[in-house]
Structure formats: C-alpha cells, structure tokens
C-alpha positions as CSV (number, residue, x, y, z in Angstrom):
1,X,0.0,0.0,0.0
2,X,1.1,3.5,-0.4
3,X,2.2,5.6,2.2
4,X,0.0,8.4,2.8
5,X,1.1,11.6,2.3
6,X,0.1,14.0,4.9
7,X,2.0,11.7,7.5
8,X,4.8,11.5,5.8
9,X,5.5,15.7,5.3
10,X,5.3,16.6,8.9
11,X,8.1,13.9,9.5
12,X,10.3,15.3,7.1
13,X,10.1,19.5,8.4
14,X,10.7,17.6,12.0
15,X,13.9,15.8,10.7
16,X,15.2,19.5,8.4
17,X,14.2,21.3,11.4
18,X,16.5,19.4,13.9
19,X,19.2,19.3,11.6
20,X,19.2,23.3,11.4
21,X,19.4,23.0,15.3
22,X,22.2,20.8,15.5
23,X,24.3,22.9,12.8
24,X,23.7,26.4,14.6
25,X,24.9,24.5,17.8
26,X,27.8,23.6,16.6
27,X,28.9,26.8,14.8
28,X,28.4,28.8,18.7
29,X,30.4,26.0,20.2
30,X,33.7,25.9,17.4
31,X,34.4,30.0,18.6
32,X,34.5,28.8,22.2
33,X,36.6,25.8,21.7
34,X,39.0,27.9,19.9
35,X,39.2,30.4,22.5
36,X,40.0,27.8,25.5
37,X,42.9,26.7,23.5
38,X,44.5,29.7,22.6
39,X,44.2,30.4,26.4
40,X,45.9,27.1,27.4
41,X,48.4,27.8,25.1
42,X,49.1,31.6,26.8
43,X,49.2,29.8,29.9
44,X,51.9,27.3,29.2
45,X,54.1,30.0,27.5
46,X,53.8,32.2,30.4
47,X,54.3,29.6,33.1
48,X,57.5,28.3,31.3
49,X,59.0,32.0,30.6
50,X,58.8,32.3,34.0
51,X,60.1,29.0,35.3
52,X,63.3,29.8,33.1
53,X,64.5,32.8,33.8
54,X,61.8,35.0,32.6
55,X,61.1,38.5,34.7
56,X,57.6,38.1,36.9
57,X,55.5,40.9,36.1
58,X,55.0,43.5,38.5
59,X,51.3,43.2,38.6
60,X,51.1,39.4,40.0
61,X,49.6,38.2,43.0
62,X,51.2,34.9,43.8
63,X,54.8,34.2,42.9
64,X,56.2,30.8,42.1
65,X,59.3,30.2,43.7
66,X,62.7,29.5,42.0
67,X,63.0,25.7,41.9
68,X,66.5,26.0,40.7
69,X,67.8,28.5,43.4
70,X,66.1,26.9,46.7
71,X,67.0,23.3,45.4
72,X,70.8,24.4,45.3
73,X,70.4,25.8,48.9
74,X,68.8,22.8,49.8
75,X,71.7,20.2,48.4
76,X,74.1,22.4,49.9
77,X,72.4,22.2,53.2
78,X,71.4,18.2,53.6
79,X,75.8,18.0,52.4
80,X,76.7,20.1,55.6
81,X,74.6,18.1,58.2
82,X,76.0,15.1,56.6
83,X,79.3,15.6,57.1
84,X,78.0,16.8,60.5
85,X,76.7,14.0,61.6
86,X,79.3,11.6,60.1
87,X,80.8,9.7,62.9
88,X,84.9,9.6,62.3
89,X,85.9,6.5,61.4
90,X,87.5,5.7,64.6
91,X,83.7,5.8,66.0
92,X,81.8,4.2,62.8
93,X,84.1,1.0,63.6
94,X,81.9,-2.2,64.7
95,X,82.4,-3.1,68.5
96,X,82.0,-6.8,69.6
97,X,81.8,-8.2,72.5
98,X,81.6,-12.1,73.8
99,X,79.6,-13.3,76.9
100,X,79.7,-9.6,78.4
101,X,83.1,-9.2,77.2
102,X,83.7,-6.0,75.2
103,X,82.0,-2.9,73.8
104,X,79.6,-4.4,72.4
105,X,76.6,-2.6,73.0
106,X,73.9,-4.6,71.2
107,X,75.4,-7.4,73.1
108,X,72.9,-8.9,75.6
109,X,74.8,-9.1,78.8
110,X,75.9,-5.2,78.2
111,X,72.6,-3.5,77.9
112,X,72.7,-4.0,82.1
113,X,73.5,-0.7,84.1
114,X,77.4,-0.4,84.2
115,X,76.9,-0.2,88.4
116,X,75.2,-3.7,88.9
117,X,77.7,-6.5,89.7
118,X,75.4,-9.4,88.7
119,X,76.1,-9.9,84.6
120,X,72.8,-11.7,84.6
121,X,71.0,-9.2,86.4
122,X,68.8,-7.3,84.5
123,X,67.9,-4.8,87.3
124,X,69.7,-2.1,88.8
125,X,72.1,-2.0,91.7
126,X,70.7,-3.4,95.1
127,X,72.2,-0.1,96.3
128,X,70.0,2.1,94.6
129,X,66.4,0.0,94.4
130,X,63.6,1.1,95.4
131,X,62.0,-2.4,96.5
132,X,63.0,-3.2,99.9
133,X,62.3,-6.7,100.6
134,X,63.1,-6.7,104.5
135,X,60.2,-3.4,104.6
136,X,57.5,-4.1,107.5
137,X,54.8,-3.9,104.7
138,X,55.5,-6.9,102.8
139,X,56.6,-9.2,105.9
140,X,53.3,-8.4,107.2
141,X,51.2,-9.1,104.3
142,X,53.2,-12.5,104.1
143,X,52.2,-13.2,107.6
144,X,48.6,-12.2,107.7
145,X,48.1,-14.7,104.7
146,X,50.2,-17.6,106.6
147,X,48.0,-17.3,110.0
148,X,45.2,-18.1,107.9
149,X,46.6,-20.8,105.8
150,X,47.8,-22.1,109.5
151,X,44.6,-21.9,110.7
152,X,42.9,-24.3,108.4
153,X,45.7,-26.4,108.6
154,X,45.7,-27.0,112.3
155,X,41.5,-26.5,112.8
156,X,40.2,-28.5,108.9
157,X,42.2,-30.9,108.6
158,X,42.5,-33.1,111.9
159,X,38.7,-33.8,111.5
160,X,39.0,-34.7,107.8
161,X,41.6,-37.4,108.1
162,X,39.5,-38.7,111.3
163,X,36.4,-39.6,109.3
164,X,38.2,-40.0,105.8
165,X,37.4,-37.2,103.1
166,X,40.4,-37.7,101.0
167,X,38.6,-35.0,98.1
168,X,38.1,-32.3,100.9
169,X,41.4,-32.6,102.1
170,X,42.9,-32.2,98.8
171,X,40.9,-29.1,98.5
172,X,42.4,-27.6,101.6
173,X,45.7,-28.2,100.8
174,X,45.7,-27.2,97.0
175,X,43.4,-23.9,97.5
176,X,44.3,-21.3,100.2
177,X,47.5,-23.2,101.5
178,X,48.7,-23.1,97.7
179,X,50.2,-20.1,98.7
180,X,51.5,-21.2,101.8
181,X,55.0,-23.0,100.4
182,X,55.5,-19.4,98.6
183,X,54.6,-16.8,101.5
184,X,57.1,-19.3,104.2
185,X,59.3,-19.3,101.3
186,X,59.9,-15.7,101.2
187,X,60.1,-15.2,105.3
188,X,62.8,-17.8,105.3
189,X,65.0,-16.2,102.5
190,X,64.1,-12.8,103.5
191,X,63.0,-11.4,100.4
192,X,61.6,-13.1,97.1
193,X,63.7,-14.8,94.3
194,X,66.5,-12.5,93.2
195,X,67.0,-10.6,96.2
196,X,66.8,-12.9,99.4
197,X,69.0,-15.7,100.7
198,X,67.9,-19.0,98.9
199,X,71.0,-20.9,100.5
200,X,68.8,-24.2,101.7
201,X,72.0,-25.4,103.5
202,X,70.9,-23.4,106.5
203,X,68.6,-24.3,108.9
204,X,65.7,-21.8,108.8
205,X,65.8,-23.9,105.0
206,X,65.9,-27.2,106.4
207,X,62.9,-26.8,108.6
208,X,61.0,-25.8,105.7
209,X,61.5,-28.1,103.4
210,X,60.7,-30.9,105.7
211,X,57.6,-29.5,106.3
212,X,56.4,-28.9,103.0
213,X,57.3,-32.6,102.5
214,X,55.0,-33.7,105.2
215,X,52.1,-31.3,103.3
216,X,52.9,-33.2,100.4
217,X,52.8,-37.1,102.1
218,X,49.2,-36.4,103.3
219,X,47.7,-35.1,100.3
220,X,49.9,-38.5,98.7
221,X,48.4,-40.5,101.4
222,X,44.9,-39.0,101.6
223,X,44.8,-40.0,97.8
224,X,45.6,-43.4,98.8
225,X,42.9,-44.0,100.9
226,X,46.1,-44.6,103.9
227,X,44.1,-42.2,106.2
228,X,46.4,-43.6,109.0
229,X,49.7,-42.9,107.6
230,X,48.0,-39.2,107.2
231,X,47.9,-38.8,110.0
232,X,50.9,-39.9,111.4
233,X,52.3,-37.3,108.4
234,X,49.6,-34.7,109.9
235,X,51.4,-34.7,113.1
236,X,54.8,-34.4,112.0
237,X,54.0,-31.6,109.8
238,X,52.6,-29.4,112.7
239,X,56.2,-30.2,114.7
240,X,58.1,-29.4,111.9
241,X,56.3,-26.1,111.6
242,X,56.8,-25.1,115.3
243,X,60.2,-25.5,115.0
244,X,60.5,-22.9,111.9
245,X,58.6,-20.2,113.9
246,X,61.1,-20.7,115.9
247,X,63.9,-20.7,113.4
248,X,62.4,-17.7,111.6
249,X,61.4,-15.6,114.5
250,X,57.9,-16.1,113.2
C-alpha cells in the first residue's frame, strides 16, 4: 500500500528542522573551543618563561618560587649536616663483645647498668632500688596470709583425716595453702627470688623443706585412701612447723 502523504511531510520538516538545530549548535560551540585553546596555550608560555628565567611581572599576586635556586640551597644544606653527623671513622668502627666481654653494646649481657655487679642481672644496683624486701609492709602481708593458711591447717584438717574425706582434704591443701609454700618461702629467705637468701644449707631452710614434704605425704596418702599414715604425716608436719617459727622468728 502507499504511504499516505500528509503523515509522511510533517516527518520530514521535523527531521530539516533538527538538523538546522544541531548545525547552529555547533557553529556557537567551534568559537568557544578555539578560545580555551588559545588560552591554554598563553598559559603554558607564560608559566614556562617564567620557570626559566623570565622576569615576573610586577602586577602578579602569587609568585612561584625559584626551583633551581632553593633546590641548590637545599643540596648544599642536607651535604653540611652530613658531614656533621658523620661519625669519624675511629667511631663508625663495629664493636664486639663475647659473653659480656667488650664494647659491644647490642650485646645482651651489656645492655645492664654499668653499676650492677650481677652480669645476669637485668635490674639495677641493690644499692640504689627502690624495692625493699626486708620493709615491714610486705613481711606483714606474708604473715597475715600464713596465719590463715595455718589456721585451716591445724582447725580442717584433723577432723578430715578422722572420718576420711580424701577429696576435701585435697581441697584444703591445694586452694588457700597453695600459697602457703611461697609466703614461708619468702620469710625464710628474706626477700623473694633474686634478692633474698635462697642458700637451703641453713637451717631456717631445712625446717622448711621438711615440712612442706609432710604437706605433700598427706595429700599423697589422703589419695591413697592410707588415712592412718595421714595422719601420722599430719602430726609431724605441725612439729616441723613449730620449730621454723622458731627458726624464723615467726
């Protein structure tokens, strides 16, 4: 069939009409494309000019400065701090040192304070410390926790090795009295690890350590079910522990 006619016109002026519009669009937009380039282009030649020597007009707000002159001042002065700081080569040369033995300073046993006489002391001199083992302070907070640990010792236990509770007397000795061994420990050396006297030659020492291995024989026989040979261990332990009080002063 054939197309009709006065459909097909309006089409056509819509189509010329749009063109028109297109080609006046692009002859505003070809001046102002021209015009940023030229612009760009004045830019670059004035930015270089000046970069290279040229003479800043008077007129200008914000000066560049001169890359060439502040990066010679610059070099010059990173040069004279580095043959500042340069040790001399008597100084730059490596120091060793064996076992403590030397200048070595990234050496283990020398990074200790010159003053301290132990080489395996990491602390300072006993002289100058500030933690003072023998002070009232900590000998009483060592015996307020032993009076109780004693306490349960002499007033528990007795009753559960008469009628046989090996799991509660476990618990007494391995809860409170845990820190029994360590607090008797530190009144018999005078001081903790590193500071008191750990010789266990002496007797204060001796007295200890036989009691602590009573502790452990009734807990051993407790476990046993030998509730007799407890308490034959029982006993011992609280004669053995009279005569450290004694020992110690306690």
């Amino acid at each position: 069939s054939e197309p009709d006619q006065n459909s097909f016109l309006p089409r056509l002026c819509l189509a010329r009409h749009r063109r028109d519009l297109c080609e006046l669009a692009l002859s505003e937009m070809a001046p102002r494309a021209r015009l940023l380039q030229v612009c760009a282009a004045a830019a670059g030649l004035l930015g270089a000019r000046h970069l290279f020597g040229g003479e800043p007009s008077k007129q200008e707000v914000f000066v560049t400065p001169n890359l060439r002159g502040e990066a010679a001042a610059a070099l010059a002065a990173a040069v004279l701090a580095g043959s500042v700081a340069m040790p001399s080569p008597a100084e730059a040369a490596l120091k060793y040192s064996v076992f403590g033995f030397g200048e070595g300073i990234s050496d283990v046993y020398n990074q200790i304070d010159a003053d301290q006489p132990n080489p395996y002391n990491v602390f300072s001199n006993p002289k100058d410390k500030i933690y003072k083992e023998q002070d009232k302070q900590y000998l009483d907070k060592k015996k307020v926790a032993l009076d109780e640990s004693f306490k349960r010792l002499e007033t528990q236990l007795p009753e559960l090795i008469k009628t046989r509770q090996c799991e509660n007397i476990n618990s007494v000795l391995t809860l409170q009295l845990g820190s029994m061994r360590a607090n008797m420990e530190y009144l018999t050396a005078g001081g903790s690890p590193g500071y008191g006297d750990f010789d266990e030659s002496k007797p204060a020492w001796k007295k200890a350590n036989a009691f602590f291995q009573k502790v452990v024989d009734i807990k051993v026989a407790a476990t046993s079910k030998k509730f007799d040979q407890a308490a034959v261990s029982y006993q011992k332990s609280l004669e053995l522990l009279d005569e450290w009080k004694k020992v110690v002063n306690y």
